[in-house]
Wavefront OBJ file of the C-alpha trace (Angstrom):
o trace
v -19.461 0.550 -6.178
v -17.481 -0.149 -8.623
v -16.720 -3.696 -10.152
v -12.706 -3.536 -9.356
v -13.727 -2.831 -5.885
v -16.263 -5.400 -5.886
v -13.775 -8.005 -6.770
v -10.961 -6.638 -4.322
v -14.066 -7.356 -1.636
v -14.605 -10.290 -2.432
v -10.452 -11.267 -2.612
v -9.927 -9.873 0.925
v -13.396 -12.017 1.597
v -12.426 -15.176 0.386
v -8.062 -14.902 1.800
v -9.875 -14.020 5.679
v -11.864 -17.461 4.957
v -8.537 -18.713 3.702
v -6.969 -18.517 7.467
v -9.937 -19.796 9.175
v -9.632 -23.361 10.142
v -12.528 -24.048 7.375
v -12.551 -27.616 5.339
v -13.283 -27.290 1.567
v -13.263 -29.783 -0.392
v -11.124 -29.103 -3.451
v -11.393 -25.789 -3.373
v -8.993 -23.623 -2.040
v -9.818 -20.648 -0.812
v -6.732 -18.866 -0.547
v -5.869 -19.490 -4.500
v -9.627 -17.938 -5.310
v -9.103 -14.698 -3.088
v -5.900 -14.124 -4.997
v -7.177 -14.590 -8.726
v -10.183 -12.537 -7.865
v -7.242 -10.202 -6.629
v -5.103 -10.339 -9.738
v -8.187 -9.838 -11.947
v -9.022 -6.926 -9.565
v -5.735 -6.009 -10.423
v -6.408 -6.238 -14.270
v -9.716 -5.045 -14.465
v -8.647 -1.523 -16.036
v -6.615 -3.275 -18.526
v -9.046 -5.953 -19.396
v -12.273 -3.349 -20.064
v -10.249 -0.569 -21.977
l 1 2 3 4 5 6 7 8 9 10 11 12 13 14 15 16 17 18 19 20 21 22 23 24 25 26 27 28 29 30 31 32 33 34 35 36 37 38 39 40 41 42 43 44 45 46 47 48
């Protein structure tokens, strides 16, 4: 597996815990799943 799909995992992971009615302190779920998304996103750019 690769590391791009690794993070998109982990994005789709983190925006499904996002919608659950789940109480972080702080942290916001939602906002992780979609940087880990955009860098996801990036990766090819960001390692060449």
């Amino acid at each position: 597996m690769s590391v791009q799909a690794l993070l998109y995992l982990v994005a789709i992971i983190l925006i499904v815990l996002a919608a659950l009615p789940l109480r972080t302190r702080g942290v916001s779920l939602a906002l992780l799943g979609a940087a880990c998304a955009l860098l996801a996103y990036a990766w090819p750019v960001i390692t060449d």
